[in-house]
Structures are given as C-alpha cells and as structure tokens.
C-alpha positions as CSV (number, residue, x, y, z in Angstrom):
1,X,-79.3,-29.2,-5.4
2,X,-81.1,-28.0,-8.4
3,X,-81.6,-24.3,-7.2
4,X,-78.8,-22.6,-5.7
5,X,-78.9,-18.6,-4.5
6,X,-75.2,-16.7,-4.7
7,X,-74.6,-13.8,-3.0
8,X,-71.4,-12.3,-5.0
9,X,-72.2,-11.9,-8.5
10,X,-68.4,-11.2,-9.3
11,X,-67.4,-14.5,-8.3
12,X,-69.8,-16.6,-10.6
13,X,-68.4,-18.0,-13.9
14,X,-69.5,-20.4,-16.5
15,X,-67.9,-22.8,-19.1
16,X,-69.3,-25.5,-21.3
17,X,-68.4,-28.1,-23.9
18,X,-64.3,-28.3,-23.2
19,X,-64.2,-32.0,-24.2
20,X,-61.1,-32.8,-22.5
21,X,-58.8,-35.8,-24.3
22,X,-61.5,-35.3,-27.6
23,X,-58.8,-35.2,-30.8
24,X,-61.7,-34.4,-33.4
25,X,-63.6,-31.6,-31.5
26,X,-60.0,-29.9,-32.8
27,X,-61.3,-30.3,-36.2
28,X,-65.3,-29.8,-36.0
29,X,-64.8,-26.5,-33.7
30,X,-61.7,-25.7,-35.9
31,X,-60.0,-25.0,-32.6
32,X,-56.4,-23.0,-33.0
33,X,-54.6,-26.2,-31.4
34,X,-52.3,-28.6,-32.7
35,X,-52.7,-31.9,-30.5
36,X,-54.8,-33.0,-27.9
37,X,-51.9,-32.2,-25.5
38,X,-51.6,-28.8,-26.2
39,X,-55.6,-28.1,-26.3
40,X,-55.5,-29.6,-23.0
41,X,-53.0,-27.6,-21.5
42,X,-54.2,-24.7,-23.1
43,X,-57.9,-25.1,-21.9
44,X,-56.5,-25.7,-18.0
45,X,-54.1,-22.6,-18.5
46,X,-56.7,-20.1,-19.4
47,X,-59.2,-21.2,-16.7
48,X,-57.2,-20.8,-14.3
49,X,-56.3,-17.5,-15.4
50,X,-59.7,-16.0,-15.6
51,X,-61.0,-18.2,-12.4
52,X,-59.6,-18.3,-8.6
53,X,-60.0,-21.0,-5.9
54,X,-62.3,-19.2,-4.3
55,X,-64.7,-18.7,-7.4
56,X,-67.8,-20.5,-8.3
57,X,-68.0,-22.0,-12.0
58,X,-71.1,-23.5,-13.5
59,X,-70.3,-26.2,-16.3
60,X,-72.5,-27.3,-18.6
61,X,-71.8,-30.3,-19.5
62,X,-69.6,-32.3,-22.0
63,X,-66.2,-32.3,-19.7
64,X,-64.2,-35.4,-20.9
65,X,-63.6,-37.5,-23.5
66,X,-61.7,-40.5,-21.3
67,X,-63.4,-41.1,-18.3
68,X,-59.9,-42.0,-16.8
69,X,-58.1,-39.1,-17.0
70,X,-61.1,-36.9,-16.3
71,X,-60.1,-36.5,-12.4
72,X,-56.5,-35.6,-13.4
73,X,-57.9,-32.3,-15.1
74,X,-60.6,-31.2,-12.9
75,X,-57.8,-31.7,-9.9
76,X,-55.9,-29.0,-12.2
77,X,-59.0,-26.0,-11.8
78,X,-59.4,-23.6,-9.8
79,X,-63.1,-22.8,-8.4
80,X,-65.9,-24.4,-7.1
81,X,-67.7,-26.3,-9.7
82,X,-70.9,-27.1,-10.5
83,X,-71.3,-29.7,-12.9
84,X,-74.5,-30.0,-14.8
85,X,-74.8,-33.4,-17.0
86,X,-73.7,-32.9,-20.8
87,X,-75.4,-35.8,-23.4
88,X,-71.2,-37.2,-23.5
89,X,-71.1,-37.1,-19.5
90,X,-72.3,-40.7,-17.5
91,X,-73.6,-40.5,-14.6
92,X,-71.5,-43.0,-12.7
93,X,-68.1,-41.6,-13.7
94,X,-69.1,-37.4,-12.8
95,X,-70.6,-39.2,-9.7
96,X,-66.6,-41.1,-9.2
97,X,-65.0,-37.5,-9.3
98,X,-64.0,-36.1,-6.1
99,X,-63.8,-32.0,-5.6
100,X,-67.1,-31.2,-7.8
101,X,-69.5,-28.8,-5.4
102,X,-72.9,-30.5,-6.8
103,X,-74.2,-32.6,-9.9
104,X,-77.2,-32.0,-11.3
105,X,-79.1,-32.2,-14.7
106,X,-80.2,-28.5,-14.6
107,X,-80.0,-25.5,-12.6
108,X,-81.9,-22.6,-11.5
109,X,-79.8,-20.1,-9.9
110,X,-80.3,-16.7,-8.0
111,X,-77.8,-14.2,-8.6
112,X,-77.7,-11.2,-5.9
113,X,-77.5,-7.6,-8.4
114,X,-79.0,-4.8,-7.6
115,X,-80.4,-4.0,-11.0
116,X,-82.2,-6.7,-11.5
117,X,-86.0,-7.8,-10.6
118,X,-86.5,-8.2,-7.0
119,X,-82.9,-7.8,-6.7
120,X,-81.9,-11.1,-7.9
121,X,-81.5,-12.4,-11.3
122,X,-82.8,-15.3,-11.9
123,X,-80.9,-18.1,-14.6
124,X,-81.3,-21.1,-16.2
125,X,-78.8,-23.9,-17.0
126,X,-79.0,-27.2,-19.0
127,X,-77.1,-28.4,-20.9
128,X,-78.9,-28.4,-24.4
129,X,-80.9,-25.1,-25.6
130,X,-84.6,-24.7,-24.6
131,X,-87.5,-22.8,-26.2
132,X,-89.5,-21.6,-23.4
133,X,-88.0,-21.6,-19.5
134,X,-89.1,-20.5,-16.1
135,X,-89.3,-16.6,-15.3
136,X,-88.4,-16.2,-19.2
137,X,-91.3,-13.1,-19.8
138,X,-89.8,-12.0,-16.2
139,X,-86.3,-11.3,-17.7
140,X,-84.8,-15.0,-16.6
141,X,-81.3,-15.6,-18.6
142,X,-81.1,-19.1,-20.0
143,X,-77.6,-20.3,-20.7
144,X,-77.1,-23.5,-22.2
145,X,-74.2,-25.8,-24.0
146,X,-73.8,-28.5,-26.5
147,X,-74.3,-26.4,-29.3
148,X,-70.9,-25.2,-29.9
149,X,-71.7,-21.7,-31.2
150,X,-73.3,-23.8,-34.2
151,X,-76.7,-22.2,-34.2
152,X,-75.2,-18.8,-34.0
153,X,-74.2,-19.4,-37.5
154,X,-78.0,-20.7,-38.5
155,X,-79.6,-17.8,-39.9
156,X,-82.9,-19.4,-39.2
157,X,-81.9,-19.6,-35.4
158,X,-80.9,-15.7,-35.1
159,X,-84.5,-14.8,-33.7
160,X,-83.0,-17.4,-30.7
161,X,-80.4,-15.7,-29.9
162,X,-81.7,-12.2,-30.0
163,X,-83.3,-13.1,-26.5
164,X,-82.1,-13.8,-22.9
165,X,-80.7,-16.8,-24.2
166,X,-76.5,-17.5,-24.7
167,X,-74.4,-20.8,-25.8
168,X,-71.4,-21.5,-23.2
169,X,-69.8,-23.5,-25.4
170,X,-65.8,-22.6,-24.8
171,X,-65.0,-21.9,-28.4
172,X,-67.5,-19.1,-28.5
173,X,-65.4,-17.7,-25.2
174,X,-62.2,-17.8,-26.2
175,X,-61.6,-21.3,-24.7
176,X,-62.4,-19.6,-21.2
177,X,-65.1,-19.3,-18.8
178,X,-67.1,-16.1,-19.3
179,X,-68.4,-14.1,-15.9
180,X,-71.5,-12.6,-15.1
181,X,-70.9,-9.9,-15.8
182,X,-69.9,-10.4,-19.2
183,X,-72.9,-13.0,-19.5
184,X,-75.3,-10.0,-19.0
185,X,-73.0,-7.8,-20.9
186,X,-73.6,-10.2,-24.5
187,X,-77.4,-10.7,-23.6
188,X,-78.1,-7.1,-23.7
189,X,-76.3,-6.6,-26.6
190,X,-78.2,-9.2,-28.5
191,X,-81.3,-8.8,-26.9
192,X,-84.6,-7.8,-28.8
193,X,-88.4,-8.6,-27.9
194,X,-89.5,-11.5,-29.0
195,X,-92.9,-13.1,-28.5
196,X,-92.8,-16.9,-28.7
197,X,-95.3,-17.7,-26.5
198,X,-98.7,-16.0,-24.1
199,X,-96.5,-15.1,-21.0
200,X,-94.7,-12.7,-22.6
C-alpha cells in the first residue's frame, strides 16, 4: 500500500493542506476567502476543474476540520485519491470514509517518463518535510505538506528548497492540485546541488 507504480504520468496530481470546515486557516494562510462556505466551495470548484474522475490525486494530509462533514466533500471530488495521514487527520475517521483508493502514512511512488532514471521517477510523499529520503542522490522528488508555503518564506530554509524537494500545501497552488508535470516543472526551476549528506 505504501509503494505504488503509475503508468500515465499525465493523469497523476497532488494536493495538500485544504483543511476543509477550518475558519482560521482563512486568516493564518491569508486565504482570498470570505467564510468558510465560500473557501469550501471554492476549494471543491477548482479541483474538480483541474482533476477528472478518471485521475489519480495524492493528498497529503490535513483534509478536514469536522470529522462529520468530511465525507460530504470528498463525495464532491473527482479522481482517485490517495490519502496519506496529515498530523490534523485520525486514523479512525479517514479509515470511516468510503471512496478513498488507499491510506497510508507515506508513499513511494513510481512514475512511468521516459526522461527519467531507469525510465521511472521515483517520489516521495509524507506529510511533513524530510531532510534526507530514499533514491534522494539518485534524483528522487520528495513532496511533502503541512508547511503551508511557510518555510519558503524562511530565508534560512532556501538551501531546502533549492533541491528535489516541494511543499503541496494548496495555498502555494492556487488552492488547486498541481500535476506532474508542473511538479517537475517547479523542481527544476529551483533546483541547485546541494550536498547534505555522503550519498550525494
């Protein structure tokens, strides 16, 4: 469940941090929203614009701020979602939902591309950032949440963000999941050698 292969790079998506129902997330990530209500609507609307049924999203974590209602929204997305546990999911209640593909607290995944090592590229997804990871000297991709673009703004966290590494929290994506594509596009935009450790 922890390592999954796909085969169609242009269907693959990933989102993180939409804290469904959460009033003060409006505030801290100064979202452009005026109620819960509307940041709800607006956060199904543009997923479903960027993603089809037929899709495959990995989440990262953090989906719902009342437990109760958290069904209601994810019956509202399109794709096939992956949920990896966020530090405000339990357990018990992602495990109630009915309609999620898998659960997991982390995934390696194998994307199929042609340019990359071997053919596939390989990716790593938890939900809080990581300093080292599997396959990282290799050209492995970590993607991780929680951080909501804050450590983007820490000038003493720009050397983290200059390597294979990207935050998937929503207000960093224009409150949309971000593709592949676009994933690798960013990473080698920011990307430049640095040596943190003896693999590399």
């Amino acid at each position: 469940m922890g390592i999954m292969r796909i085969e169609n790079k242009n269907k693959l998506f990933f989102a993180s941090d939409y804290h469904f129902c959460h009033a003060n997330v409006i505030k801290y990530d100064e979202r452009p929203f005026s109620s819960v209500d509307e940041m709800n609507d607006e956060l199904v609307r543009r997923w479903n614009n960027k993603v089809s049924d037929d899709d495959i999203v990995m989440y990262l974590g953090d989906f719902c701020f009342n437990p109760h209602r958290a069904q209601e929204f994810l019956d509202k997305l399109n794709g096939q979602i992956h949920f990896i546990l966020g530090n405000h999911d339990r357990l018990k209640d992602i495990l109630r939902l009915k309609g999620l593909a898998s659960v997991s607290d982390k995934k390696d995944i194998y994307v199929k591309d042609d340019n990359a090592q071997r053919g596939y590229q390989h990716m790593v997804l938890f939900h809080y950032a990581i300093l080292q990871w599997e396959k990282s000297h290799h050209g492995s991709i970590h993607i991780h949440g929680h951080s909501h673009q804050s450590m983007y703004k820490n000038p003493e966290m720009a050397w983290y963000y200059k390597r294979r590494v990207l935050d998937a929290g929503c207000n960093g994506w224009n409150y949309e999941p971000f593709s592949y594509n676009e994933a690798l596009d960013r990473v080698k935009n920011n990307l430049v050698s640095v040596n943190i450790d003896h693999h590399v």
